[in-house]
N, C-alpha and C positions, 0 to 999 in steps of 0.2 A: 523789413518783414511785410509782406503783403495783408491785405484787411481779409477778411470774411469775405467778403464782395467779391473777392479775384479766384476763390477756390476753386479750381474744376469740380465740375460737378455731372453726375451721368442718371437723367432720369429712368424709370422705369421700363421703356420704350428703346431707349437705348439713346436718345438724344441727348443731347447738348446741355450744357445748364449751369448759372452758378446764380449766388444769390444775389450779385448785382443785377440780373434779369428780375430782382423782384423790390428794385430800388424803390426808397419810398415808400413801402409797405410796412407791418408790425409783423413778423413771423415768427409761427409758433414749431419748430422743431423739434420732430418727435421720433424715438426708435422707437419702431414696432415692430409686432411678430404675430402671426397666426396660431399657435398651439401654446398660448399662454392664458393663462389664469384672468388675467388681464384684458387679452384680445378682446372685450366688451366695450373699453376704452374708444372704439374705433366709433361706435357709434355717438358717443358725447362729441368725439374732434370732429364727425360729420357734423353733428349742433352745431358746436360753435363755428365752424368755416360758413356754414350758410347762414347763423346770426349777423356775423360782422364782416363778411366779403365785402360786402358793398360800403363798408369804411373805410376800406384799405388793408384789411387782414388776411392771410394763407397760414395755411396748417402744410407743412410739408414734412410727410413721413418718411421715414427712412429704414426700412427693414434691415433685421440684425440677427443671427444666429447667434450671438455670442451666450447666449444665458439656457442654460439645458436644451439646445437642443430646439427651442421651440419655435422658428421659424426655417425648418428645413427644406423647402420648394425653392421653383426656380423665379427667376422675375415674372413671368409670364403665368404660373399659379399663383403666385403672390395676388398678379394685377387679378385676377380672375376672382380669388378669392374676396379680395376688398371689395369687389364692384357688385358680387351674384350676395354675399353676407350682410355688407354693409352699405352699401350703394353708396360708394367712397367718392367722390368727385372731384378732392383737392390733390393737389399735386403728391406721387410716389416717384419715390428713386430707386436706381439699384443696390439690388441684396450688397451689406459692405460691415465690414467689422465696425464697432464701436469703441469697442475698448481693445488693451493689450498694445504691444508692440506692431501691430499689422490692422490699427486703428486709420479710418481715412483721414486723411489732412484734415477735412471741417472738424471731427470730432475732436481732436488734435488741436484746434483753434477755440473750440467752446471751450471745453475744459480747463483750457491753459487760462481763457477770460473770465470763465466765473467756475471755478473750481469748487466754492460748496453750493449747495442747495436749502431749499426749501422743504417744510415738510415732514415728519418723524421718518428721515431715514436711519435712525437708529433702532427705530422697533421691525420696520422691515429688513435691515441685518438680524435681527434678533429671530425673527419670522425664518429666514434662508438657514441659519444655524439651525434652527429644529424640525429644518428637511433633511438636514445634512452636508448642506452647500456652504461652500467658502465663499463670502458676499464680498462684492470689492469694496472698497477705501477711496474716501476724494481723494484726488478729483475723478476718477473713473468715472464712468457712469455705471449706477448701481443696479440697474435692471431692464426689462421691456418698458415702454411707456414711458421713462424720463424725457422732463418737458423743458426746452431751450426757448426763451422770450427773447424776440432781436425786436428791439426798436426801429422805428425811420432812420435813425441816422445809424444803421449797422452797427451797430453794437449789444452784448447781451445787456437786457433788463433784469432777468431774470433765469433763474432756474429753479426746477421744482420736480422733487422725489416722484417714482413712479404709484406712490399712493396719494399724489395731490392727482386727483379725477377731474376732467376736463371740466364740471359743473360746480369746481367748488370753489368758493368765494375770493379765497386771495389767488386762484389762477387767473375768475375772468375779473374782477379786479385791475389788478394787473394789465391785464391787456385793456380796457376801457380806460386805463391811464394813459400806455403807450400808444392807444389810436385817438387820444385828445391833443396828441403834443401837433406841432407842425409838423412838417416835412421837410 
């Protein structure tokens, strides 16, 4: 079985990419989407990528229609929209399912490595039920914003429900753990 590190991977732009390009570093992997409830998110993961870049940390987002609907643009509104909203700076990829059967390989690799999460994702199933949605079940991922913590040595640390917000304490936590260890 190959690591994390060897997954193709296709940035926003259309290039090239997989996570061993970001060897050595703590990454925080995030599905995201513009017409979500949530999309405010975008601005704390702009905090934190400009707090701790410079200790070895990336936010690399990864847009996802899979959840109502709410990231329906192409790459290039996606990138438009992060940069003119949010003044996004840290690495995007191409638009790519998250969950389901027609899930990318990385999502396919998180899941499989830390299958539950962090976080009251039981009150936000609870939340999706009294919109009327069918919320998934670990290891899926359960909505926009679910956050994947890869350590230096590629591997997950951590994972954390789409209601742990990028400023809350056992997220950066967490990662000022993962950017103390070595390399």
């Amino acid at each position: 079985m190959s690591s994390l590190a060897d997954i193709p991977l296709t940035r926003i732009d259309g290039s090239f990419d997989t996570l061993g390009d970001h060897r050595g570093k703590v990454l925080l992997v995030v599905n995201v989407a513009s017409k979500c409830g949530l999309t405010p998110q975008y601005e704390g993961l702009e905090a934190l990528y400009r707090r701790f870049k410079d200790q070895g940390f990336e936010v690399l987002g990864f847009p996802a229609n899979d959840f109502g609907g709410q990231e329906p643009g192409s790459n290039t509104e996606i990138a438009d929209f992060c940069s003119v909203n949010y003044n996004v700076s840290f690495p995007l990829f191409a638009k790519a399912d998250v969950t389901g059967l027609e899930k990318q390989p990385l999502y396919a690799a998180l899941t499989a490595e830390m299958p539950m999460k962090q976080g009251d994702a039981a009150a936000w199933r609870e939340k999706l039920r009294g919109y009327g949605m069918t919320p998934t079940e670990d290891p899926e991922v359960l909505w926009n914003f679910e956050k994947f913590l890869i350590g230096r040595d590629g591997r997950v640390a951590a994972r954390f429900s789409p209601a742990v917000t990028p400023d809350d304490m056992a997220l950066v936590g967490a990662i000022e753990v993962e950017l103390a260890k070595a390399g």
